[in-house]
N, C-alpha and C positions, 0 to 999 in steps of 0.2 A: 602146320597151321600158320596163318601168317593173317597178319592183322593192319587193316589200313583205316584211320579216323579219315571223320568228315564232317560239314555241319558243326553245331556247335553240341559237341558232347556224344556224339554216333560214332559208331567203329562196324567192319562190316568184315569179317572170318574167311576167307578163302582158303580151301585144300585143294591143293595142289595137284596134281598129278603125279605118279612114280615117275622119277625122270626128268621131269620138267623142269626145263631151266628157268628160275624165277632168281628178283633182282629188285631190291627193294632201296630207292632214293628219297629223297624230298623231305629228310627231317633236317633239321639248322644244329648244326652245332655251335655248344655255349649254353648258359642258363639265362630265361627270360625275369627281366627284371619283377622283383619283387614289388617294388613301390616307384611305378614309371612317374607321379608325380615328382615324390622328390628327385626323380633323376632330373626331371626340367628343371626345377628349381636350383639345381649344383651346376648344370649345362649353360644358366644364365647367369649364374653368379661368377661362374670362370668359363667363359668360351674360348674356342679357340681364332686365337692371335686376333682377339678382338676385347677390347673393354670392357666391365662386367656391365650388364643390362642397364644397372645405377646410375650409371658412370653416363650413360648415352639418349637420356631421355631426361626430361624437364614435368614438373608438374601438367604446362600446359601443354602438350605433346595431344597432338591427333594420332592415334595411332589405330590400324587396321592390321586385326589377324587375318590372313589371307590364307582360308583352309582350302587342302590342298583332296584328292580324293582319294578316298576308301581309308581313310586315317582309320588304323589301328585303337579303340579307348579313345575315340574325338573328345569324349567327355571331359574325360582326367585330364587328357592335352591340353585342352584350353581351358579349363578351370585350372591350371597349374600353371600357363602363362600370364593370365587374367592375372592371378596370385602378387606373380612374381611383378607384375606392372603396378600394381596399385602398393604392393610392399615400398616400390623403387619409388615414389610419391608422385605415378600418372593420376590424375585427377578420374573417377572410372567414366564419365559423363564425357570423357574425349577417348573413350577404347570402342571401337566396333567390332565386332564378330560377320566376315563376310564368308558365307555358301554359295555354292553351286544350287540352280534351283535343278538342275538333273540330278541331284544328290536327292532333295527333295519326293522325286518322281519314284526314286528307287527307295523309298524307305528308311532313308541314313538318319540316325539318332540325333537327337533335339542336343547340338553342339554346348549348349548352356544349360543345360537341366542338374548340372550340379552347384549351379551357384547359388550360393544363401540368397535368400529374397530381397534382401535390402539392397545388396550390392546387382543382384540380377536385372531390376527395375532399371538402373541406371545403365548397364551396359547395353548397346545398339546392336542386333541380330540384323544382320540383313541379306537377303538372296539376292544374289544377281542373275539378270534376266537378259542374256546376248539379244532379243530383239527390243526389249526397252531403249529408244535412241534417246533418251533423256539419263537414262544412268549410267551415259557412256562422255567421255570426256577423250579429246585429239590430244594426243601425245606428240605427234610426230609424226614426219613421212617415211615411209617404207620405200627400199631400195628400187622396187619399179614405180613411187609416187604415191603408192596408193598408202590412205591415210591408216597411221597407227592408233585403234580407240583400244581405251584400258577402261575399269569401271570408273565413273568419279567418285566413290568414295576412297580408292587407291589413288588416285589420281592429285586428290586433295592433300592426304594424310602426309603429319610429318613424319611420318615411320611407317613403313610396312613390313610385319614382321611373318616371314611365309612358312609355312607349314607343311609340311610333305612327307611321304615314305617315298624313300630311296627303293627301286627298283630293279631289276637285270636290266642291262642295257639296250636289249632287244626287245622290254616289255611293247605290245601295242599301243600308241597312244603313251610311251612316255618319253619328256622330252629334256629331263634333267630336273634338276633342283629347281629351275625358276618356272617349272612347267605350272605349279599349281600356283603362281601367278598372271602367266601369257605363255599360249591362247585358253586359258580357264575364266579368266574374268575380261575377255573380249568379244567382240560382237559374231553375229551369228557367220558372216562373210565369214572371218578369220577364223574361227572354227572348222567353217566346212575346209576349209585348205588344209588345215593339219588332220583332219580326216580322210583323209584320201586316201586308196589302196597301196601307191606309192611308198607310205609310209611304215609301212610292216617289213622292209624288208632294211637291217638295220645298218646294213654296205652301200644303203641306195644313197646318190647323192643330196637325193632331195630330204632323206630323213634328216640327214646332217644339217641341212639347210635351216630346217623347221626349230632344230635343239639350239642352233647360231641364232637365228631370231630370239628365241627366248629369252637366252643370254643378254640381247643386244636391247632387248627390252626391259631388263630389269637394270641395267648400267644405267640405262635414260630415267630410268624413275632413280636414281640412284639407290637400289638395292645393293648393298654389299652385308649385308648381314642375316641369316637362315638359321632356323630347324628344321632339323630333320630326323625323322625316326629310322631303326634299321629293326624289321618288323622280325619278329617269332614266329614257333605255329599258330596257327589259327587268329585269334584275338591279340594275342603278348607281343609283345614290345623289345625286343634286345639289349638295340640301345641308342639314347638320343645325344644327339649330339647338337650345338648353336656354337655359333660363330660365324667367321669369315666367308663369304662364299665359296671361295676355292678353295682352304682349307678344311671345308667340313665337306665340301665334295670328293678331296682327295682321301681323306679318314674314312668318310662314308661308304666309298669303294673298297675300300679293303676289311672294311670289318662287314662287308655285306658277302664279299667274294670270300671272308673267312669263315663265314657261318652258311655258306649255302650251294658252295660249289661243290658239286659232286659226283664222281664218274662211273659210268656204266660200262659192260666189257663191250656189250654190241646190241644192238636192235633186235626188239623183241614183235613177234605177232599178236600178242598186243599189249595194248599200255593201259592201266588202270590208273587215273590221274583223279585227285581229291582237292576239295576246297574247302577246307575247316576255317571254324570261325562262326559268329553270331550274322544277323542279317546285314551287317553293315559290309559284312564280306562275299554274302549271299546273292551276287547280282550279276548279270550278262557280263559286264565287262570281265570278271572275273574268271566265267564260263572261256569268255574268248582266251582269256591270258592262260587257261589251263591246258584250252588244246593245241595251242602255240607251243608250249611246253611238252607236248607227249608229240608233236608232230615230227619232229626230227629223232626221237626214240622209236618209232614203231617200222615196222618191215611196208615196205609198198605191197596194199592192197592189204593191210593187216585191217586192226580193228583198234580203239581208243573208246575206251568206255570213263566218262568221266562220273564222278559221285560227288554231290551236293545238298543242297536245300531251298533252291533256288526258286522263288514263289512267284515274283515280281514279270507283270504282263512284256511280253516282249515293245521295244523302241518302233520307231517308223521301218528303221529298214529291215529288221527283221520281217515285221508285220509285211513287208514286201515279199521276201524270203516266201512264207506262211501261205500267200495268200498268189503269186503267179503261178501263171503255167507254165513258164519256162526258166527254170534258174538262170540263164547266160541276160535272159532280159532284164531279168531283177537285181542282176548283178550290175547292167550297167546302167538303169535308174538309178540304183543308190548312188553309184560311182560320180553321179552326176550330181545329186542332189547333197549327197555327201552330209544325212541326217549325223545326230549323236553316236547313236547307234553302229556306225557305218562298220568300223574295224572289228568287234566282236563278230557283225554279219561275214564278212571279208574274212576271221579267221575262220570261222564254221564251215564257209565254203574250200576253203583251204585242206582244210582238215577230210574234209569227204573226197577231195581228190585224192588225199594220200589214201582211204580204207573207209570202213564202214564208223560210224560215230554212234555211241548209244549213251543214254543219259539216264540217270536215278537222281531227281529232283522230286521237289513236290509241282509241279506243274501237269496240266490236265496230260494226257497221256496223248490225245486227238492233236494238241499244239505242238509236243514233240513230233509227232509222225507228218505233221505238217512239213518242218522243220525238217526233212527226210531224215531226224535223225530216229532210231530206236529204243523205246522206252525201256526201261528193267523198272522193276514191283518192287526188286529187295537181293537180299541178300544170298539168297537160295540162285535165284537165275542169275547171278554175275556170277557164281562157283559152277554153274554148268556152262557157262560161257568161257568160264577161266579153262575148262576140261576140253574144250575144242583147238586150244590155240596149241600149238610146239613150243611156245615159251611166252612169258610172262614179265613185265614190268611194271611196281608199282610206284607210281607215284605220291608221296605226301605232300601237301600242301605246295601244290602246281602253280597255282599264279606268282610265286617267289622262286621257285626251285633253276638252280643253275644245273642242267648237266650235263654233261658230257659224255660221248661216247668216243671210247678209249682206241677204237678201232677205225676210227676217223679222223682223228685229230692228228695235230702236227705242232703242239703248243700253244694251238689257240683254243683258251674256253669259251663256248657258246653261252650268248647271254653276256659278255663283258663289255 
C-alpha cells in the first residue's frame, strides 16, 4: 500500500501491482518549523552579514513589503515582519503591504488578516496593477533603451524589504530572490517578456538573461537586503532566512537542495505528481510547476497523473488552450501575446508531448477534457490506472520536488 497526500489534509492509497516497480520521492527532509513567526523575528534580529533590522531603519522609514508569490503562511510572514518593524520604532503609517493583483484573481489570503485592528487601520495594503500607468514610476533605461518601470510605491520607499520562497532553479517563471520584486511589480510589457516559452527551458540563454535583469534591478533600487523562506510539505515553512542578498541566496541554495533533492533509479510509465497545501497552493501555476517536475521522470509516451484541489477558473491563455481548434495555433497566440498565464499553458502542453496527462482536481470535468487533459473522480480510478502502467513513480509535493534520475545524470542535479 503506498500512500501519497494532496490538497490540504487528502491522501489517496494506491495498490500496487505484484511486481511493479514503484518509487516514491517528493518528501523534504528536516522538520517544519514550529513557530515560523518567531523564526522571522530571530532572522531579523540577526541576519546574515547584515545589521539587525534595528540597526537599519529609522522611525520615519517608508518601507514596503514586497510579497513575493505563492508565499507559504503570507499571514504569519507579514504579520511577523510588520511585528518586527514597528518593534524596531518604524512608525506603522510609513509600512505598506504590496500584492500581486493576479494573486488576488487566484484566491491568495487577505496578507494582513492577522493584524490586531488598531495597528491593521494604519498599515497601507496595496495591489499592484501592470496596466495601471499611474502606479508605475521609470527607473531606468534598459540595455536595448527600453525604459525600466517598477511600481511607485517601491520606487518611492526607503526600504524595500522582499519576500519570497526560494525555488528549484528550473521552476517556470522563477527568476531568483529579486524575482518577487522585478518583473512582479512591473508593467504589463515587462511581464509578457519574462513570460515567454523561451524561458522554461533553464540552460536557455535568454532565461539567464531575464534572472540578470532582476538582479540588475534590485541593485538600482538599491536592494541588498532579503527574506526568504525555504518552504516544507504542503503549507510549512522549513526555514527563513534575512539578510544580505547574496549571502541568503547562497544559504538559501543549500538548505533548499538539502531538504529536497532526491534521486530516482530511472523513469517510470507513469508519474503520480501531488500538490499539497491549502488554496493558496491550490493554483495553475502550481499545476504547471508539477508537471514540469514529473516531465523528465516519466517514459516517453508514458502517462503523468497529477492530484490537487485546484478550483480557480483557468487565465487567458489557457482559456485559449480550452477553447481552439487547433493546439499549434493557440500555442502561438499565447506565445505572442504572452498572458500571465502563459508558462503553466506552455508547461501543459509540454507535458502531452511527453504522454498522456490526467488530473484529479475540483474543476468541472468538461474543462479538464477541454484542456485534452483526462479527468480521474477519486481514488479508486488512479489505482486502476496505477494497474495498467509497468512501473510507477510517485511524487509528493511536486511544485518543490528536486529529482533526479540516477540513470541519467553525470553529477548534475536537475532543478539546481
Amino acid at each position: 500500500m503506498a500512500i501519497l497526500r494532496y490538497g490540504s489534509g487528502l491522501s489517496i492509497s494506491l495498490e500496487i501491482a505484484n511486481g511493479q516497480p514503484l518509487e516514491q520521492c517528493g518528501t523534504p527532509r528536516g522538520r517544519p518549523l514550529d513557530d515560523p513567526q518567531a523564526a522571522v523575528a530571530y532572522a531579523l534580529r540577526d541576519p546574515l552579514d547584515y545589521p539587525a533590522l534595528a540597526e537599519s531603519t529609522t522611525p520615519g522609514d517608508r518601507v514596503v513589503l514586497a510579497l513575493g508569490h505563492a508565499l507559504p503562511q503570507t499571514a504569519q510572514i507579514t504579520s511577523a515582519v510588520i511585528s518586527s518593524l514597528v518593534s524596531a520604532g518604524v512608525d506603522p503609517d510609513g509600512i505598506t503591504v504590496l500584492q500581486s493583483q493576479i494573486d488576488l484573481e487566484s484566491g491568495a489570503d487577505n496578507p494582513c488578516r492577522l493584524l490586531d485592528e488598531p495597528l491593521s487601520e494604519r498599515i497601507a495594503l496595496l495591489t499592484h496593477d501592470p496596466a495601471d500607468r499611474r502606479a508605475l514610476a521609470y527607473l531606468a533605461a534598459g540595455e536595448s533603451g527600453e525604459p525600466i518601470l517598477i511600481s511607485r510605491a517601491i520606487h518611492e520607499a526607503d526600504l524595500v524589504l522582499p519576500i519570497g520562497c526560494l525555488q528549484r532553479g528550473s521552476a517556470a517563471g522563477y527568476f531568483g530572490i529579486h524575482g518577487c520584486v522585478f518583473p512582479r511589480f512591473s508593467d504589463q510589457k515587462t511581464l509578457a517578456r519574462f513570460h515567454s516559452a523561451s524561458a522554461l527551458d533553464e540552460r536557455d540563454s535568454h532565461r539567464r538573461r531575464l534572472a540578470e535583469a532582476a538582479d540588475h534591478v534590485a541593485w538600482l533600487l538599491g536592494i541588498n537586503f532579503t527574506i526568504q523562506l525555504v518552504p516544507a510539505a504542503g503549507d510549512a515553512i522549513m526555514h527563513v532566512l534575512a539578510g544580505q542578498s547574496d549571502s541568503v541566496r547562497r544559504r538559501g541554495r543549500e538548505l533548499y537542495r538539502a531538504a529536497w533533492s532526491n534521486p530516482v533509479s530511472q523513469r517510470a510509465s507513469l508519474v503520480v505528481a501531488a500538490v499539497e497545501g491549502g488554496a493558496d497552493q491550490q493554483t495553475w501555476e502550481n499545476l504547471g510547476q508539477a508537471l514540469a517536475a514529473a516531465i523528465p521522470l516519466v517514459e516517453d509516451g508514458g502517462a503523468i497523473a497529477v492530484c490537487c484541489e485546484l478550483a480557480a477558473g483557468p487565465g487567458p491563455a489557457l482559456q485559449q488552450m480550452a477553447s481552439a481548434r487547433s493546439r499549434a495555433a493557440a500555442l502561438r497566440h499565447i506565445e505572442k501575446q504572452r498572458p500571465y498565464d502563459a508558462l503553466p499553458a506552455a508547461l501543459l502542453a509540454r507535458a502531452q508531448e511527453q504522454g498522456t496527462v490526467y488530473l484529479l482536481s475540483r474543476l468541472d470535468p468538461s474543462l479538464v477534457e477541454a484542456l485534452d487533459m483526462i479527468p480521474i473522480a477519486g481514488g479508486d480510478e488512479l489505482a486502476r490506472l496505477s494497474r495498467q502502467h509497468s512501473s510507477c513513480i510517485l511524487l509528493a509535493n511536486a511544485p518543490h520536488a528536486m529529482v533526479t534520475v540516477e540513470s541519467e545524470t553525470t553529477g548534475r542535479r536537475h532543478g539546481d
